[in-house]
Backbone as XML, in Angstrom:
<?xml version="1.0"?>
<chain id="A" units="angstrom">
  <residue number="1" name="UNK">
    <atom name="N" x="-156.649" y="31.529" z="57.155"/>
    <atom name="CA" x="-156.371" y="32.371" z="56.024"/>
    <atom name="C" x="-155.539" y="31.606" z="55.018"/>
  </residue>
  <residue number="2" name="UNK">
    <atom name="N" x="-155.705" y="32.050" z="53.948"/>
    <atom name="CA" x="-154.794" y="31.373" z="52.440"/>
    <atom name="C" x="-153.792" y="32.211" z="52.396"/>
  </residue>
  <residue number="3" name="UNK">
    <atom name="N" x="-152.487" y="31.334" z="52.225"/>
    <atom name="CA" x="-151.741" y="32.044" z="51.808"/>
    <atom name="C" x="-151.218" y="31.232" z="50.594"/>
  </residue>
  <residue number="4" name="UNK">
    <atom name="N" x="-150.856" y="31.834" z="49.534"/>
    <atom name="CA" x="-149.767" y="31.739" z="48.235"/>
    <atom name="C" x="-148.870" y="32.252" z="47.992"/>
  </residue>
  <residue number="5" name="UNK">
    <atom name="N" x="-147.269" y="31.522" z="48.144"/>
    <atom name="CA" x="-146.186" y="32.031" z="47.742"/>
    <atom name="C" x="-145.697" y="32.962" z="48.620"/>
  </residue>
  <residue number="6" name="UNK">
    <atom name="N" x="-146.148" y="32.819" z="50.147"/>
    <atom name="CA" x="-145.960" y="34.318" z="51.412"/>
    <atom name="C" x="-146.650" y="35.037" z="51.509"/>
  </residue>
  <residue number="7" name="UNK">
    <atom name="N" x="-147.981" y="35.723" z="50.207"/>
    <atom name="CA" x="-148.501" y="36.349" z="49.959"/>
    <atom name="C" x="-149.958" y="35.948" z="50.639"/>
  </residue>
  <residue number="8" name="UNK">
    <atom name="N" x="-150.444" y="36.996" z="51.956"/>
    <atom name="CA" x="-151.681" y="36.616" z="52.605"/>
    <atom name="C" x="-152.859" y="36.889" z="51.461"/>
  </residue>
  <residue number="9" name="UNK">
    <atom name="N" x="-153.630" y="35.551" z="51.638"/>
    <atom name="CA" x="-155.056" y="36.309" z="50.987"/>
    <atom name="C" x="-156.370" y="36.557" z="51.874"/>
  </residue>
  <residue number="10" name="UNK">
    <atom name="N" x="-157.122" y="37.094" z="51.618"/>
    <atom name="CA" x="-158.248" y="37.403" z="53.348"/>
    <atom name="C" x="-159.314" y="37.003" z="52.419"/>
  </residue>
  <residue number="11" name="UNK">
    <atom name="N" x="-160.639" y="36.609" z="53.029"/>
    <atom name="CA" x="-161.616" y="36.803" z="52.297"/>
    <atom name="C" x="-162.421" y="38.360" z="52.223"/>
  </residue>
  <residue number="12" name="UNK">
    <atom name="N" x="-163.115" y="38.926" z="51.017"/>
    <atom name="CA" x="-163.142" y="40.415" z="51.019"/>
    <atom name="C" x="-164.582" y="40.487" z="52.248"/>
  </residue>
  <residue number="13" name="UNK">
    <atom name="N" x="-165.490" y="39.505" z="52.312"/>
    <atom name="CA" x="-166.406" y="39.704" z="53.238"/>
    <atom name="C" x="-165.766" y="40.113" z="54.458"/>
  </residue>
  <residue number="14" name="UNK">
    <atom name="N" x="-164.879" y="38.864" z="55.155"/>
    <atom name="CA" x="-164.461" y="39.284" z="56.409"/>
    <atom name="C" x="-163.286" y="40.456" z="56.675"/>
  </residue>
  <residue number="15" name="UNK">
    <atom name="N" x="-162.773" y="40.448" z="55.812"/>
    <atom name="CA" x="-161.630" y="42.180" z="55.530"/>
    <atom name="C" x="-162.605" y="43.372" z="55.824"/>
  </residue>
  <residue number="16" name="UNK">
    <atom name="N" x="-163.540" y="43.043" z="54.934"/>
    <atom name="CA" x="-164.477" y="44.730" z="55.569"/>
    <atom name="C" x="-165.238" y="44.852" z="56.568"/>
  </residue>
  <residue number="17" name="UNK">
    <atom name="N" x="-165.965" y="43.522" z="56.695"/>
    <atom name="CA" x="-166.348" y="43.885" z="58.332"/>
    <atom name="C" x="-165.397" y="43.750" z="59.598"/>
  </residue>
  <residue number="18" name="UNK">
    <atom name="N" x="-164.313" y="43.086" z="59.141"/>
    <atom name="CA" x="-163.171" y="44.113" z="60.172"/>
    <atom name="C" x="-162.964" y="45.518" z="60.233"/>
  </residue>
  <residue number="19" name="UNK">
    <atom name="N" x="-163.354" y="45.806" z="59.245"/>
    <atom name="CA" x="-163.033" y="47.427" z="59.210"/>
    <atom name="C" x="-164.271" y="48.170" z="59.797"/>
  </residue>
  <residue number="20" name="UNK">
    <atom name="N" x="-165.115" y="47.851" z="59.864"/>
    <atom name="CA" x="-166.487" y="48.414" z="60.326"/>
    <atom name="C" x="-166.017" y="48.713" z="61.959"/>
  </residue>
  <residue number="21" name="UNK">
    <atom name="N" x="-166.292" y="50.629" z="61.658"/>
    <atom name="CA" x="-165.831" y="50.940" z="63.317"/>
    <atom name="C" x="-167.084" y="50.936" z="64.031"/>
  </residue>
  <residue number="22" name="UNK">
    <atom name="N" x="-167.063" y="50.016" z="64.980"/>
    <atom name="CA" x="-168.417" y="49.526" z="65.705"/>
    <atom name="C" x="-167.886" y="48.660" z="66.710"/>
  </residue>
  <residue number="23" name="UNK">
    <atom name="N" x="-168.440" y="48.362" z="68.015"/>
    <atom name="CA" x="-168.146" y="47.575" z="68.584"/>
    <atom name="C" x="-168.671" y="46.185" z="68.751"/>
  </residue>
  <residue number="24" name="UNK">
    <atom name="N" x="-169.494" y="45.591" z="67.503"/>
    <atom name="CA" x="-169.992" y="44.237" z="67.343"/>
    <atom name="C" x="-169.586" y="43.574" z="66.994"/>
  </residue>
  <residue number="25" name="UNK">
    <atom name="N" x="-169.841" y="42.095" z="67.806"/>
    <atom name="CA" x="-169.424" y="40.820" z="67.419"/>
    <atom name="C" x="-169.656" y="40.150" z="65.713"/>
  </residue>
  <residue number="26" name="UNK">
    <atom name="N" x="-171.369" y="40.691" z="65.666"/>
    <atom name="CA" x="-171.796" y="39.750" z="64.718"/>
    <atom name="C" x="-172.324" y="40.587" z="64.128"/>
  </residue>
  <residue number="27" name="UNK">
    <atom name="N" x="-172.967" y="40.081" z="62.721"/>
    <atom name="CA" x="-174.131" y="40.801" z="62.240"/>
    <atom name="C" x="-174.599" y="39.983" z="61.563"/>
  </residue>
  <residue number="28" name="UNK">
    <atom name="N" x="-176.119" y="40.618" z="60.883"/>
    <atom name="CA" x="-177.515" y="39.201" z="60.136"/>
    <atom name="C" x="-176.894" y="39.395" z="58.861"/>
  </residue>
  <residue number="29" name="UNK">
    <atom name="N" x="-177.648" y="38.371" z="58.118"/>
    <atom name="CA" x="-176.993" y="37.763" z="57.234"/>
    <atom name="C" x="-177.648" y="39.138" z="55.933"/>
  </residue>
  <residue number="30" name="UNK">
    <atom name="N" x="-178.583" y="39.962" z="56.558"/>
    <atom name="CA" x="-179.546" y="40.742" z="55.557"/>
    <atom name="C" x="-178.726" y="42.469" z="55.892"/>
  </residue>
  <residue number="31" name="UNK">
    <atom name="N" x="-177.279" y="42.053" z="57.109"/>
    <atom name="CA" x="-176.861" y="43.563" z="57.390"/>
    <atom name="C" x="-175.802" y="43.176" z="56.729"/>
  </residue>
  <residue number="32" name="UNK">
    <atom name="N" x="-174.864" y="42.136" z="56.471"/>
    <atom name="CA" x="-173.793" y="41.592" z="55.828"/>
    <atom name="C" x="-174.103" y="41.907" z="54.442"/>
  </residue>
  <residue number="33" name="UNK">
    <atom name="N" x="-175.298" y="41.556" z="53.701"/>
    <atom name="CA" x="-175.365" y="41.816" z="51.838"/>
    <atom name="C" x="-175.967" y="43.434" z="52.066"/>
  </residue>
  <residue number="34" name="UNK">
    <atom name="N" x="-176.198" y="44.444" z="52.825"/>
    <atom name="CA" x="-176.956" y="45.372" z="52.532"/>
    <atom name="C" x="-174.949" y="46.293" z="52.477"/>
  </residue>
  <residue number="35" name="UNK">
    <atom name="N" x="-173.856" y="45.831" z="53.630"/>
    <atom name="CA" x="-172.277" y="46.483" z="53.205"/>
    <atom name="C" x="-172.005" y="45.637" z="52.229"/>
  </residue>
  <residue number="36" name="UNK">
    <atom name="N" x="-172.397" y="44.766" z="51.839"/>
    <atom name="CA" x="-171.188" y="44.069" z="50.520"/>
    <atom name="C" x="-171.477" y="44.629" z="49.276"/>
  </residue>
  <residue number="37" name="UNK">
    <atom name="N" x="-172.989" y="44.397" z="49.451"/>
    <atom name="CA" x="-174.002" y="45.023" z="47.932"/>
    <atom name="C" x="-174.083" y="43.130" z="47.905"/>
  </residue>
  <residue number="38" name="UNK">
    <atom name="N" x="-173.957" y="42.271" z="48.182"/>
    <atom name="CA" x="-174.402" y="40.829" z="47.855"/>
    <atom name="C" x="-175.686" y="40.800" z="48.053"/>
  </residue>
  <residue number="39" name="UNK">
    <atom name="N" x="-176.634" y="39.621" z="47.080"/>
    <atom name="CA" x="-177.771" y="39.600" z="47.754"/>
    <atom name="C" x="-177.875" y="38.689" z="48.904"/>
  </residue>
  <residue number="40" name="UNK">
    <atom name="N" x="-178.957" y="38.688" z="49.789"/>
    <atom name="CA" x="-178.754" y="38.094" z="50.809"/>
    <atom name="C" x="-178.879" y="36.496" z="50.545"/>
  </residue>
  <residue number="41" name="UNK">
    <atom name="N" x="-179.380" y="35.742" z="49.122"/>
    <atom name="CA" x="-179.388" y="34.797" z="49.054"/>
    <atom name="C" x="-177.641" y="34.040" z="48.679"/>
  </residue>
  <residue number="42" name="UNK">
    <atom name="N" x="-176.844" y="35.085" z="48.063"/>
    <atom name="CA" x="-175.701" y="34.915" z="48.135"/>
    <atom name="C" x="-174.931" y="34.797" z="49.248"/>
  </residue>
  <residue number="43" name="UNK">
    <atom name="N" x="-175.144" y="35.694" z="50.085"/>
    <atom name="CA" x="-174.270" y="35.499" z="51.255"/>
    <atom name="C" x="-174.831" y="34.055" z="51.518"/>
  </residue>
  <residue number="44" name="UNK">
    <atom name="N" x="-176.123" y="33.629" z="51.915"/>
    <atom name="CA" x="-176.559" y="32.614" z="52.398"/>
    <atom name="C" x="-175.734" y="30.944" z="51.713"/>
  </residue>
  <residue number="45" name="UNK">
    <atom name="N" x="-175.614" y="31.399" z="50.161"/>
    <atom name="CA" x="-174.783" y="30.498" z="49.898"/>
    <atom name="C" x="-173.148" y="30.369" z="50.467"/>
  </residue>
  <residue number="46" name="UNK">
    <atom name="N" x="-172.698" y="31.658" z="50.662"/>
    <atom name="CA" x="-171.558" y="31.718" z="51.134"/>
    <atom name="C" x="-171.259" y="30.797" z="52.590"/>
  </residue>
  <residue number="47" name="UNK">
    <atom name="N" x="-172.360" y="31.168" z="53.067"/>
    <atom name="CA" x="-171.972" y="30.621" z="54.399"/>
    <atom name="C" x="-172.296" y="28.726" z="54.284"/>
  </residue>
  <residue number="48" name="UNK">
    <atom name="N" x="-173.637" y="28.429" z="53.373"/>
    <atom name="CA" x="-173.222" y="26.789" z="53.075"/>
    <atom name="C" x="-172.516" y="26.470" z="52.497"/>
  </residue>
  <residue number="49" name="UNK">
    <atom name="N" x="-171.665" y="27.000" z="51.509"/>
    <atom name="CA" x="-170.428" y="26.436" z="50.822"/>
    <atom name="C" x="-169.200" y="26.133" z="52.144"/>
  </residue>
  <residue number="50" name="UNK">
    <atom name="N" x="-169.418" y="27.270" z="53.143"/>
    <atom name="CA" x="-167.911" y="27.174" z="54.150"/>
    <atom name="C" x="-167.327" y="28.497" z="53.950"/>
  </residue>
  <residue number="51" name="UNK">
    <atom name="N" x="-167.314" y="29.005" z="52.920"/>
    <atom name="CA" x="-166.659" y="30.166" z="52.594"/>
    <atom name="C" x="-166.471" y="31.335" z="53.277"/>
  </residue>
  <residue number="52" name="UNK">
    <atom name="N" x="-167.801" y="31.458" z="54.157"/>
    <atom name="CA" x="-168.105" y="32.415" z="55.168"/>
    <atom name="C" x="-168.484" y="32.013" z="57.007"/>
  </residue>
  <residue number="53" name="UNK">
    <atom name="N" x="-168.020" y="32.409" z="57.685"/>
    <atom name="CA" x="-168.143" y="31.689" z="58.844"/>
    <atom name="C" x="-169.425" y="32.190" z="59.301"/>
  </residue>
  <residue number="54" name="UNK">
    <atom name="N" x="-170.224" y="31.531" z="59.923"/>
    <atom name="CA" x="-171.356" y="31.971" z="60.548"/>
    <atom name="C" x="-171.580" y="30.742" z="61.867"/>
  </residue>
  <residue number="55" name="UNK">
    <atom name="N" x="-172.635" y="31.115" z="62.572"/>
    <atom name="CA" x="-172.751" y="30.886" z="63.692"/>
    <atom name="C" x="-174.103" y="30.862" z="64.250"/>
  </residue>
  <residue number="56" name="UNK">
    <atom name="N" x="-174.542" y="30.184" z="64.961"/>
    <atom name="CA" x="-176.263" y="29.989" z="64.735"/>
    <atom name="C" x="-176.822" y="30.422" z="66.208"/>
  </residue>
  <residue number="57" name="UNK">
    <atom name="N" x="-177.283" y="31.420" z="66.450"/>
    <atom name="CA" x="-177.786" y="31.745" z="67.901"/>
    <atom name="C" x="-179.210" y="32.380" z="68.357"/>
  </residue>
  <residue number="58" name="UNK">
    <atom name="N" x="-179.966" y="31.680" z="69.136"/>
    <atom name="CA" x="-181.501" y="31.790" z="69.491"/>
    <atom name="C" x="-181.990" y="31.935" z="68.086"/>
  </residue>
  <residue number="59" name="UNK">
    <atom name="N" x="-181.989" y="30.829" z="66.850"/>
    <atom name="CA" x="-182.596" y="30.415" z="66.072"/>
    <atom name="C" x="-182.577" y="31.815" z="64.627"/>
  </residue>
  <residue number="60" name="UNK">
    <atom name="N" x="-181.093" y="32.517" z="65.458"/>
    <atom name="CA" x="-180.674" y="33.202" z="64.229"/>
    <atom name="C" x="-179.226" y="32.874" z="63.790"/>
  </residue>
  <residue number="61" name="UNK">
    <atom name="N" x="-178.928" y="33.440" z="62.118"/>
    <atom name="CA" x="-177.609" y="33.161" z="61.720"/>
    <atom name="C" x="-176.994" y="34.199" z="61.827"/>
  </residue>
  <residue number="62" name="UNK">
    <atom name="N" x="-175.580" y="34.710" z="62.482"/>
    <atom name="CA" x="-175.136" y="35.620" z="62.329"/>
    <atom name="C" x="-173.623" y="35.080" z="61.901"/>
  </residue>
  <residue number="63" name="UNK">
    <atom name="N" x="-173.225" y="36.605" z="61.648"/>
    <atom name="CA" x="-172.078" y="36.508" z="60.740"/>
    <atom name="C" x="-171.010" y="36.805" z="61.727"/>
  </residue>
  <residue number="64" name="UNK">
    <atom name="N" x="-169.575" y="36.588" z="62.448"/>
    <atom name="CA" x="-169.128" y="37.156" z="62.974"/>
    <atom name="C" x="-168.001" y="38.417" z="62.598"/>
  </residue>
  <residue number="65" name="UNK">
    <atom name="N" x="-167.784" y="39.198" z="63.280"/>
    <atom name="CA" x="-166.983" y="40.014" z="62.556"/>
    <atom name="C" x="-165.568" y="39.863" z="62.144"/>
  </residue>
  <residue number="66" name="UNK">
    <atom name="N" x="-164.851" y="38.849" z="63.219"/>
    <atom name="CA" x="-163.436" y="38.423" z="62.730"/>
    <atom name="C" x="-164.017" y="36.822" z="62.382"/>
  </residue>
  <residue number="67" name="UNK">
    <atom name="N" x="-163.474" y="36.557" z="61.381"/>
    <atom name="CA" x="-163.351" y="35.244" z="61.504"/>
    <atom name="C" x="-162.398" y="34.290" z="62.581"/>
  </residue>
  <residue number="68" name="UNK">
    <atom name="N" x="-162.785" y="33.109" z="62.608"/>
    <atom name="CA" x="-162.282" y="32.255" z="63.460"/>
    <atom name="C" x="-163.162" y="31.748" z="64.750"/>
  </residue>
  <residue number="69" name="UNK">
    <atom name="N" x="-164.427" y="32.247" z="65.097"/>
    <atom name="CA" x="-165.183" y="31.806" z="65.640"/>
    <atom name="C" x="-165.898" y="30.599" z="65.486"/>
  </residue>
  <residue number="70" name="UNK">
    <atom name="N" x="-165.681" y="29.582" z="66.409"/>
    <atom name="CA" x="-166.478" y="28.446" z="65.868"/>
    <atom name="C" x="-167.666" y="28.071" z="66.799"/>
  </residue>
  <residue number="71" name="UNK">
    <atom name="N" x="-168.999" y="27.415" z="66.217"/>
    <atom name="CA" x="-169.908" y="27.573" z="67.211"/>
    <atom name="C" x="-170.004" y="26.701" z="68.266"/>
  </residue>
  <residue number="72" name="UNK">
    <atom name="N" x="-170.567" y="26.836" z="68.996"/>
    <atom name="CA" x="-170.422" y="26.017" z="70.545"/>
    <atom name="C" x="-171.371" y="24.670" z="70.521"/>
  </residue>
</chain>
């Protein structure tokens, strides 16, 4: 996480799918832009810039719900 001056900053993707009351790890990259309102080619950039953590499993990308997951 960033912080400036003491002041935490979160990213707003991973802030709200923390908030999502559900008990999942992950979600697709097309269930991530359908809560943000992003399109899904955006998120997709998000996650090659770094900006967004994702994670690559049985030849899908998912998003995790807390950040800090790194892939295996």
């Amino acid at each position: 996480m960033n912080t400036t001056a003491g002041v935490e900053r979160t990213d707003p993707i991973a802030n709200l799918l923390s908030k999502v009351p559900d008990n999942r790890l992950t979600y697709s990259i097309k269930e991530v832009a359908a809560m943000t309102g992003l399109s899904q080619r955006t998120v997709l950039r998000r996650i090659a810039d770094g900006s967004l953590p994702a994670v690559r499993s049985h030849g899908r990308t998912l998003i995790p719900k807390q950040g800090g997951y790194e892939a295996a």
